[in-house]
Backbone bond lengths (Angstrom), bond angles and torsions (degrees), N, CA, C in turn:
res aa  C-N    CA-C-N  psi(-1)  N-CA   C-N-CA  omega(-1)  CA-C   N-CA-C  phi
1 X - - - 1.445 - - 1.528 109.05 -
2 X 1.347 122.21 138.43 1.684 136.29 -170.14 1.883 92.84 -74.57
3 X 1.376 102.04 118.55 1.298 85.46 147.92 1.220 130.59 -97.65
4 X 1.295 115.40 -159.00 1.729 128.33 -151.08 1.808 109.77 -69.52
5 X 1.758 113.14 -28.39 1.304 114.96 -170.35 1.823 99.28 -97.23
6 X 1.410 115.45 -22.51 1.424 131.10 173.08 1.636 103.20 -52.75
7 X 1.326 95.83 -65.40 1.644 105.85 177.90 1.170 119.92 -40.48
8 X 1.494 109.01 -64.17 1.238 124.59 -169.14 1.623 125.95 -49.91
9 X 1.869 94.82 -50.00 1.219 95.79 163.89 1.842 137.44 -89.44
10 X 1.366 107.28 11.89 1.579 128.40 154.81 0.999 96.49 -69.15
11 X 1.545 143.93 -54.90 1.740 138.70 -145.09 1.922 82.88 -84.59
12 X 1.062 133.48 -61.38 1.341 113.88 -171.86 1.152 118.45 -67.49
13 X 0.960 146.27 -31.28 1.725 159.76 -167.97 1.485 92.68 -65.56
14 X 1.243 104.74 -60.66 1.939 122.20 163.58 1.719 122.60 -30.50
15 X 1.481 90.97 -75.18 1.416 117.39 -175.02 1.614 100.53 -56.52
16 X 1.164 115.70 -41.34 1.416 133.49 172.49 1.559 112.56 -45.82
17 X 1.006 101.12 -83.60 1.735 116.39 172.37 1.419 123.21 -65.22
18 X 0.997 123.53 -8.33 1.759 120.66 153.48 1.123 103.43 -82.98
19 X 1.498 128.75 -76.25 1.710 111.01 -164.98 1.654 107.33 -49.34
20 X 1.140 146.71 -54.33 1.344 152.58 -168.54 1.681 102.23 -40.66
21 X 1.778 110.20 -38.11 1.587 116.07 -157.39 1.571 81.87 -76.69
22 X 1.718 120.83 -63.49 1.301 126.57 -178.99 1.505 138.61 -35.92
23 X 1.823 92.47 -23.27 1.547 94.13 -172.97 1.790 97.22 -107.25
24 X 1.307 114.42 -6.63 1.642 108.78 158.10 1.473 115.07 -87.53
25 X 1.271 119.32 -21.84 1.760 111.72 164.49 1.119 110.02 -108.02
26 X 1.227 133.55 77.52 1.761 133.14 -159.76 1.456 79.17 -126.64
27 X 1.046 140.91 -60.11 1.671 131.85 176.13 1.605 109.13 -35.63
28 X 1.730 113.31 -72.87 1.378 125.84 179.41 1.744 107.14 -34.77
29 X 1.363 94.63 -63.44 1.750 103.82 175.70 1.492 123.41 -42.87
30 X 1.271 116.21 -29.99 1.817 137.78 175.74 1.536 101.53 -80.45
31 X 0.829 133.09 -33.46 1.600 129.18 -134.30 1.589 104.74 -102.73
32 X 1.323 128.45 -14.99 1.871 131.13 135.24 1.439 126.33 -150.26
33 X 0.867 98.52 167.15 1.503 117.56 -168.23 1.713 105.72 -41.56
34 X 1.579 110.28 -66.06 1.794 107.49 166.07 1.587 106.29 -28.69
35 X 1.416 117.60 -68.26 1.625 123.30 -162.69 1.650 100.58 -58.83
36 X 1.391 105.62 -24.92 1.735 85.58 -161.87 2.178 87.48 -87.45
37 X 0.585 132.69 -44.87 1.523 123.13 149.21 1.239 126.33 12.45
38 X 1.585 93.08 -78.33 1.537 133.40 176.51 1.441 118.31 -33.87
39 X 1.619 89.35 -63.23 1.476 105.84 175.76 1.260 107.15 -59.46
40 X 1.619 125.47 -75.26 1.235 113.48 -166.05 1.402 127.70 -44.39
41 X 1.443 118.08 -19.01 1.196 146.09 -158.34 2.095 81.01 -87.70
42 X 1.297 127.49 -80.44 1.239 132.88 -172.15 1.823 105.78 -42.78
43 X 0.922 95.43 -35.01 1.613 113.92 -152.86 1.799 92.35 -76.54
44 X 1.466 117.98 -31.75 1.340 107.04 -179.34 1.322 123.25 -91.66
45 X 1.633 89.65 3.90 2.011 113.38 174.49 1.892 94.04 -62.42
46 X 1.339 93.13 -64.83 1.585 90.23 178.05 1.510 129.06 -46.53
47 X 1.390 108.87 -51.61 1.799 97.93 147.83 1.249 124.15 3.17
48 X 1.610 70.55 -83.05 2.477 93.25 -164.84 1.713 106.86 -41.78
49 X 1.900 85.94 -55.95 1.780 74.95 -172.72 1.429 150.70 -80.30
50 X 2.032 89.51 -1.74 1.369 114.30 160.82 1.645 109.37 -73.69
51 X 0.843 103.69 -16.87 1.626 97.99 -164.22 1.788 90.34 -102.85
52 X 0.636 117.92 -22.58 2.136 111.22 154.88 1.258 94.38 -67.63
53 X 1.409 132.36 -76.81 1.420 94.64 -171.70 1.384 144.54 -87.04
54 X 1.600 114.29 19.16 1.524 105.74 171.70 1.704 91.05 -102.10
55 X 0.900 131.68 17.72 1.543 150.50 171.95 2.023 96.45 -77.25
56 X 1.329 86.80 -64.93 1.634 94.40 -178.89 1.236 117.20 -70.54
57 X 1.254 126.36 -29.24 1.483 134.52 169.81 1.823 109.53 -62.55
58 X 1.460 112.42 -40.60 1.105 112.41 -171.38 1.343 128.10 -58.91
59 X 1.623 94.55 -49.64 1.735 132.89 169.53 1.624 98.92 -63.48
60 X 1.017 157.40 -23.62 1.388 152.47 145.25 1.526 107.89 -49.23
61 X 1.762 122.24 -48.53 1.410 128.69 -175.26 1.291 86.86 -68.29
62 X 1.263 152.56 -64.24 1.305 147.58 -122.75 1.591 101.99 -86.06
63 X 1.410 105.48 -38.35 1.420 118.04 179.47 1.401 108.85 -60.19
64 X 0.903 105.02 -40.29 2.080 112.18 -165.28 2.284 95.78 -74.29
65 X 1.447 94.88 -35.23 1.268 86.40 -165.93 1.765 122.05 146.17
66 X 1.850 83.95 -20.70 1.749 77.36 -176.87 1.427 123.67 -94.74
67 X 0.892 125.10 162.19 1.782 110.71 168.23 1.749 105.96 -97.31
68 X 1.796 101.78 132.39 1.062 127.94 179.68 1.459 116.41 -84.88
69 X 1.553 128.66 -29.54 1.152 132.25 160.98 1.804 109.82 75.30
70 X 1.659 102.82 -148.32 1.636 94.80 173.99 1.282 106.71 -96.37
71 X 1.773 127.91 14.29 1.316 110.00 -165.72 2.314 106.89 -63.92
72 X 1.313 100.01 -30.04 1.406 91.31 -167.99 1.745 116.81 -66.61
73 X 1.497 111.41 -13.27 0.988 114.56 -172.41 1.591 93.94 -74.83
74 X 1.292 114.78 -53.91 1.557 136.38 -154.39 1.335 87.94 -57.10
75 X 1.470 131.40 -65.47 1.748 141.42 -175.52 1.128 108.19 -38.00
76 X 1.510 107.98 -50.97 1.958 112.12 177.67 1.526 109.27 -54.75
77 X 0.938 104.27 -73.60 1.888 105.58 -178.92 1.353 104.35 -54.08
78 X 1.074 152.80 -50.75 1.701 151.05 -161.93 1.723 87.00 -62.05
79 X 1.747 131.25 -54.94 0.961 118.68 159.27 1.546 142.98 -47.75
80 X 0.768 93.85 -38.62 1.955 98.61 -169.49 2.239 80.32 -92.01
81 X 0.533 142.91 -52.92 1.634 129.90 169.33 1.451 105.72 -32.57
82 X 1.414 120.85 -59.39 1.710 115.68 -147.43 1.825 88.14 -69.22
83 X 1.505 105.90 -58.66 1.704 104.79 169.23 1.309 121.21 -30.66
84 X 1.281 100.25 -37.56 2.089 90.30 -175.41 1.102 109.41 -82.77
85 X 1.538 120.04 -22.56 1.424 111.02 168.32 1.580 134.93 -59.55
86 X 1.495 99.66 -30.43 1.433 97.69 162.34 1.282 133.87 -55.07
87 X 1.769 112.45 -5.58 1.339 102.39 -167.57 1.513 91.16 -103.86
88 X 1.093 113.81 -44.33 1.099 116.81 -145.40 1.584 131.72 -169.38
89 X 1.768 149.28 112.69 0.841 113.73 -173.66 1.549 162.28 -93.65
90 X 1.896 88.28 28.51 1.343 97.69 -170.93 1.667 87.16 -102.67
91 X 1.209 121.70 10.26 2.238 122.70 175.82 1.386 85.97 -87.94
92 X 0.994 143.36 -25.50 1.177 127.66 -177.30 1.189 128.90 -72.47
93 X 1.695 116.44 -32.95 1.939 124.07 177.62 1.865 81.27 -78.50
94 X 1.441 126.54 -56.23 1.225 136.43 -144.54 1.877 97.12 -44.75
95 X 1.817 95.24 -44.43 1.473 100.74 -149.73 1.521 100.38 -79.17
96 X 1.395 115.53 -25.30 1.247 134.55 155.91 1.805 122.82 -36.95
97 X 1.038 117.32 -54.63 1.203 145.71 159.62 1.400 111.59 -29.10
98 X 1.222 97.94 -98.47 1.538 140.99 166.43 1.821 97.59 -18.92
99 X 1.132 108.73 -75.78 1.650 127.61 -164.88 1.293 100.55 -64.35
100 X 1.313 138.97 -19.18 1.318 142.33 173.92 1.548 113.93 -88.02
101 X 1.531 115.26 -35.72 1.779 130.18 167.16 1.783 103.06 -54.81
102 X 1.531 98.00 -48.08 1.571 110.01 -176.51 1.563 119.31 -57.79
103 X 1.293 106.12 -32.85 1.398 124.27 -158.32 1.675 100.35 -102.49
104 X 1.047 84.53 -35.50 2.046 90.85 174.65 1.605 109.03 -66.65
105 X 1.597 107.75 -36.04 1.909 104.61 -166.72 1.801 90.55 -96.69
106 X 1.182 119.22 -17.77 1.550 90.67 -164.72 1.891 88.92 -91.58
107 X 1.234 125.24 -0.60 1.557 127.93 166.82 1.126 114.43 -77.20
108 X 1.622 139.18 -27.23 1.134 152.51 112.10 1.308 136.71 -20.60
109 X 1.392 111.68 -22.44 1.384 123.53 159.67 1.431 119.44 -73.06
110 X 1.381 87.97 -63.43 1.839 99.11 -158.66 1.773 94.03 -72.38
């Protein structure tokens, strides 16, 4: 089983290497309607793995004493949004979309 610093640093290594792939095909990603999809669709990957780690950031606040509330959720999406904007502005409802499908099944998980 992964622990907590294992995780943590998979979600950036992650978070890392998707936006990097996105912002070298950010043209390709623009260039039709399927691709702009795509993106938003990739773009709400970053979401997830921001939202593992303001997840982990939170659970550090919670530990000390404070309450973290929905801001980490809210931080994740305000992120993975400003990114989709670079591509494009129909990645932006898409990634919107997308990150809410994501957020609905992994709430369904746990």
């Amino acid at each position: 089983m992964a622990g907590v610093g294992t995780s943590m640093l998979g979600s950036v290594l992650l978070f890392t290497v998707v936006l990097s792939l996105q912002e070298v095909y950010r043209e390709k990603l623009a260039s039709s309607e399927l691709y702009t999809i795509l993106g938003g669709f990739t773009r709400s990957l970053l979401f997830l793995f921001s939202l593992s780690l303001s997840l982990f950031v939170g659970n550090l606040q919670e530990s000390s004493g404070m309450k973290s509330g929905w801001g980490a959720l809210v931080f994740s999406e305000i992120i993975a949004l400003v990114a989709a904007s670079t591509v494009h502005r129909v990645c932006i409802t898409t990634c919107f979309l997308f990150s809410d499908g994501l957020l609905y099944e992994m709430s369904k998980i746990s």
